[in-house]
C-alpha positions in Angstrom: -24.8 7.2 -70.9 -27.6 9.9 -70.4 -27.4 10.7 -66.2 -30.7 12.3 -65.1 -30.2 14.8 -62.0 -29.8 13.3 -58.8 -28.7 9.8 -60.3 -25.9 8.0 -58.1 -23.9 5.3 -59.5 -24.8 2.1 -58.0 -23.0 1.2 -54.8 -22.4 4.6 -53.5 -23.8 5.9 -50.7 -26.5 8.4 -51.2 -26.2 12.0 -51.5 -26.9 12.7 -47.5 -24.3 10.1 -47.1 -21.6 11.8 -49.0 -22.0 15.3 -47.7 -20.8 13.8 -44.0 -17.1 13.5 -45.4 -16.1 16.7 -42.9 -14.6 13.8 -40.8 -12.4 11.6 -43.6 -11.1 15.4 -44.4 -9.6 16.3 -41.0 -8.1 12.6 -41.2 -6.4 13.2 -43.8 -5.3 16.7 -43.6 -4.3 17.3 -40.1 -1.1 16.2 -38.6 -1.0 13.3 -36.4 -0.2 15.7 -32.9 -2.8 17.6 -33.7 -5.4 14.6 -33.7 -3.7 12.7 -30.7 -3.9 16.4 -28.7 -7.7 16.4 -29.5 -8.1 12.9 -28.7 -6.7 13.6 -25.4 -8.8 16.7 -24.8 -12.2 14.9 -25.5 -11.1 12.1 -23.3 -10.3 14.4 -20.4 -14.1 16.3 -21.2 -15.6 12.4 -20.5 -13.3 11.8 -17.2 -14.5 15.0 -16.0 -18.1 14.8 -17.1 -18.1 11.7 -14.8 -16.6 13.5 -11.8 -19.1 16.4 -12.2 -22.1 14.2 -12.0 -20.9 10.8 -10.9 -20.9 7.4 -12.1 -22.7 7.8 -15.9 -24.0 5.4 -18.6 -22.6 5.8 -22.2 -25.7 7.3 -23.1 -25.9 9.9 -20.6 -22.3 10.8 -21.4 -22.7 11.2 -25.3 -26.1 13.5 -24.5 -23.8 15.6 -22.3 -20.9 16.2 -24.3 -22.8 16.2 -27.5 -20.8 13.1 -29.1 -22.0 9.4 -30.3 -22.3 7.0 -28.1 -20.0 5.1 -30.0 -17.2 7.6 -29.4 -18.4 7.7 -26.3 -17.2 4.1 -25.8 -14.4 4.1 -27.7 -12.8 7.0 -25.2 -14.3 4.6 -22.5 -12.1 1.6 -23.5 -9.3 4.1 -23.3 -9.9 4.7 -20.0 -11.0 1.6 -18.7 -7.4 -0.1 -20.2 -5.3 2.8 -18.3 -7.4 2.1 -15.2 -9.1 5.8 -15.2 -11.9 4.6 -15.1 -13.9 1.2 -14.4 -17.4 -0.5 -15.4 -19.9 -1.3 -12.7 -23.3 -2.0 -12.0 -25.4 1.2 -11.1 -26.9 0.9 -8.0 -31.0 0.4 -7.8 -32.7 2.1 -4.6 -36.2 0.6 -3.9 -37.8 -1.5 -6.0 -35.6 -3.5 -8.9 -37.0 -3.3 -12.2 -37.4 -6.5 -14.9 -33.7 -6.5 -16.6 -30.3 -5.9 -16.3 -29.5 -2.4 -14.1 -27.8 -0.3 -16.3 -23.8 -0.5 -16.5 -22.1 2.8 -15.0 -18.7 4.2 -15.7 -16.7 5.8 -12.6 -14.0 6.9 -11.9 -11.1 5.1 -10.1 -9.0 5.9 -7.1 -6.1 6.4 -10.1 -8.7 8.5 -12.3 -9.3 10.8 -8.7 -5.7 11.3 -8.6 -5.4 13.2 -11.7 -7.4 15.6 -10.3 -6.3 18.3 -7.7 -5.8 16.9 -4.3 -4.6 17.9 -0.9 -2.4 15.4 0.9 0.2 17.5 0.8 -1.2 20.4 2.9 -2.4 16.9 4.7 1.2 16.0 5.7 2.3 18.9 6.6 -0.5 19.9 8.9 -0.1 16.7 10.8 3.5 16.6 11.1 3.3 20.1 12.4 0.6 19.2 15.2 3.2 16.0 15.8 5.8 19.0 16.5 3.6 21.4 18.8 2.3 18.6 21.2 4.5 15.7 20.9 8.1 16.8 21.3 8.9 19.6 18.7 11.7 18.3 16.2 12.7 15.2 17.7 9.1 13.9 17.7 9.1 14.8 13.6 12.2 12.7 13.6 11.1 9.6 15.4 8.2 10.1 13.4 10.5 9.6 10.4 12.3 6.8 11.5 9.1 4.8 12.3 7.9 5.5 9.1 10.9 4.4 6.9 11.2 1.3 9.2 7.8 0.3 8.9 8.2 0.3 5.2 11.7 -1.3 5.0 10.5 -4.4 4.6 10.6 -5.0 0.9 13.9 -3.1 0.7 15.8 -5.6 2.9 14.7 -8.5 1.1 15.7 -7.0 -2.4 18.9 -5.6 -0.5 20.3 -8.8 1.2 19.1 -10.9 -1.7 22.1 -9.4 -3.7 25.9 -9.8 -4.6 27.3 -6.9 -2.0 28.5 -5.3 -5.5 25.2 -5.2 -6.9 23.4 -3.7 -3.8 22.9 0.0 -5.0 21.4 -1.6 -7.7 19.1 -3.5 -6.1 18.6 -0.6 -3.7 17.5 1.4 -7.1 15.2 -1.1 -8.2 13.4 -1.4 -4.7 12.7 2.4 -4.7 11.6 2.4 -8.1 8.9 -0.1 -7.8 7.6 2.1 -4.7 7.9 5.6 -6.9 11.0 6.9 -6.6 11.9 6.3 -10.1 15.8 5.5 -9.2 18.9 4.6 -10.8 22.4 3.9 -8.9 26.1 4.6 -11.5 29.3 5.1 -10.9 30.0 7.9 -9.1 32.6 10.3 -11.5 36.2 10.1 -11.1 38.3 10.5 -8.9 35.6 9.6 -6.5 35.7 5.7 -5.5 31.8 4.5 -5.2 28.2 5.0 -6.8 25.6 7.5 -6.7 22.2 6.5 -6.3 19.9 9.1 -8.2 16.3 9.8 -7.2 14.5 11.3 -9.8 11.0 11.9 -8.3 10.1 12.0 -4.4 6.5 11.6 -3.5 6.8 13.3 -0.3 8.9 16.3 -1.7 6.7 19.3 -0.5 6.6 17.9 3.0 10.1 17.1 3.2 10.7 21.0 2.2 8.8 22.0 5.5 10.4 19.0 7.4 13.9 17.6 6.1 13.4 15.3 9.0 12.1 12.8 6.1 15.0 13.1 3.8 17.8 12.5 6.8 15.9 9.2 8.4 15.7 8.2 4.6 19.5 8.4 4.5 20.2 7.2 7.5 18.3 3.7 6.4 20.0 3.7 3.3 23.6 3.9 5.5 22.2 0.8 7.8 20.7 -0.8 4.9 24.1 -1.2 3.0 26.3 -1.3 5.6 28.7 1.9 5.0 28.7 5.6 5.7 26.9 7.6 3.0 26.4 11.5 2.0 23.3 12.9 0.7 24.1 15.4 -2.3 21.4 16.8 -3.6 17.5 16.9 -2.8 14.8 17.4 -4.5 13.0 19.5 -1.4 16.1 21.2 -1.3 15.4 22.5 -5.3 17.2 20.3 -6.6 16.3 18.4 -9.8 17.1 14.9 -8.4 18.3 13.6 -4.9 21.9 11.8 -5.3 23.0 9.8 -2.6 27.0 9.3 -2.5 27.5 5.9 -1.5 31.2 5.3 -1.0 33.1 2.0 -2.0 33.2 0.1 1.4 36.2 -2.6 2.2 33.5 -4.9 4.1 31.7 -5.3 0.7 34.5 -5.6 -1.2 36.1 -8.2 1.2 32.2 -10.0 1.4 32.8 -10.3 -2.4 36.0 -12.3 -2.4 39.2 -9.3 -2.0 41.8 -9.8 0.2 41.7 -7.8 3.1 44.0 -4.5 3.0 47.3 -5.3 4.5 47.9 -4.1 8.0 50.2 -1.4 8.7 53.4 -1.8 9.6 54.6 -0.4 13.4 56.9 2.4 13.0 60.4 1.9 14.7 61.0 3.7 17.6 63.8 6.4 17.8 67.1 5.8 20.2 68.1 8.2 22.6 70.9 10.7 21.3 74.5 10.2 23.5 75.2 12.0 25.7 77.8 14.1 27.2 80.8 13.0 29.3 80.0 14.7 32.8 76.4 15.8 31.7 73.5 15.7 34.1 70.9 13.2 33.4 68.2 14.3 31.3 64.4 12.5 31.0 64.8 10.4 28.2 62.9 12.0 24.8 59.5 10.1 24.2 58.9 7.5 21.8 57.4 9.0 18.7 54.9 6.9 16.4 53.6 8.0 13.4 49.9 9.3 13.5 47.4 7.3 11.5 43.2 8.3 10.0 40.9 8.8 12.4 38.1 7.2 12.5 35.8 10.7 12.1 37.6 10.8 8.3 37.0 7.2 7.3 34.5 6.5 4.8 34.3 10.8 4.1 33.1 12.0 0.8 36.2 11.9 -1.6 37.2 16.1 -2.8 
């Protein structure tokens, strides 16, 4: 069949058409990470397009980043499911217009937190005013205290709502729902109890300025649970998570059904040795009992 020049077989796009393919080529020759990374970079350009000028139609956003409005809204429903960003009505000032105002994109108290904040120098410029005028560092403390108590709501319900045996757990759950992301094991032999692990601390950089925060925290966990416990490791201290050794205590155990430990027996007393024909009297030697624990050692971190 004789083709004359610029013939296309029917049902093919046209030549204009068929020069676009620069697309279809970097699909199907470039990794995978390479397109999610650029993905991810032209979605953050949109989310900080809209914090550089504020909430923005589809349209405005494609003529300022130089992109289709149809990308445009595909990064958009992105967003919108991961609660960057969120869809509203743009305000009219003065007279409304015939027909629907326009809809906006914004960004959302999440999308805000991606970006650089200061609450941190915040905290720790407040908590040192609470120290110069209010007391110095048992003002920071009380601070503390009133600040875990006023939160320790959901963690006594989701404490005392537990097996005794199944409390660190619970514990661990409780802080990860408030974004601690926590986990409670067994603590490694020969030690006799759990560890509860924190693996992120939103209050880190304050509590390195004021560890005030990390001892009322551990002292609610000891009340909470009913037993002496020993903070290991923190976070604000440099450490890559903040363990919590939380011994195993004889009231939970005997709360969950064990005997209680048998008591001691009384040691016998010693008899006075004979004595002498014709030898003066002599005070009598003093009863000796054997020493037991104190209680300063009970409930101490196992070596």
């Amino acid at each position: 069949m004789q083709r004359t020049p610029g013939w296309i077989m029917p049902g093919l796009p046209g030549p204009d058409e068929l020069r676009n393919n620069g697309v279809v080529k970097n699909v199907g020759e470039a990794p995978q990470e390479e397109l999610a990374t650029g993905e991810r970079s032209t979605r953050n350009r949109v989310v900080r397009s809209v914090l550089d000028h504020g909430p923005s139609t589809v349209s405005e956003l494609a003529q300022r980043l130089g992109l289709t409005q149809a990308a445009v809204r595909r990064h958009l429903d992105v967003l919108s499911a991961d609660g960057i960003v969120e869809a509203r009505e743009r305000r009219v000032y003065g007279a409304r217009t015939r027909g629907r105002p326009a809809k906006v994109f914004a960004l959302t108290d999440c999308g805000r937190d991606a970006f650089d904040q200061s609450y941190d120098e915040l905290a720790v410029d407040a908590l040192r005013w609470i120290g110069e005028r209010e007391g110095g560092d048992e003002a920071i403390a009380a601070f503390a205290r009133a600040r875990i108590a006023a939160r320790s709501g959901p963690y006594r319900e989701a404490v005392e709502a537990a097996a005794p045996e199944e409390r660190a757990q619970a514990l661990a759950r409780a802080l990860t729902a408030d974004g601690y992301a926590a986990t409670a094991r067994s603590a490694p032999r020969p030690q006799q109890g759990e560890q509860l692990c924190q693996h992120h601390c939103p209050v880190a950089h304050a509590a390195e300025r004021f560890p005030q925060l990390c001892e009322a925290e551990t002292e609610f966990f000891a009340e909470l649970l009913g037993t002496h416990v020993q903070r290991l490791a923190t976070i604000a201290h440099g450490d890559g998570v903040c363990t919590t050794y939380i011994p195993k205590s004889s009231t939970a155990s005997r709360a969950a059904g064990a005997p209680p430990p048998p008591e001691p027996p009384e040691p016998p007393e010693t008899s006075e040795p004979p004595r002498k024909p014709g030898a003066e009297s002599e005070t009598p030697p003093p009863r000796i009992h054997h020493a037991t624990a104190s209680a300063s050692t009970a409930g101490r971190n196992p070596a």
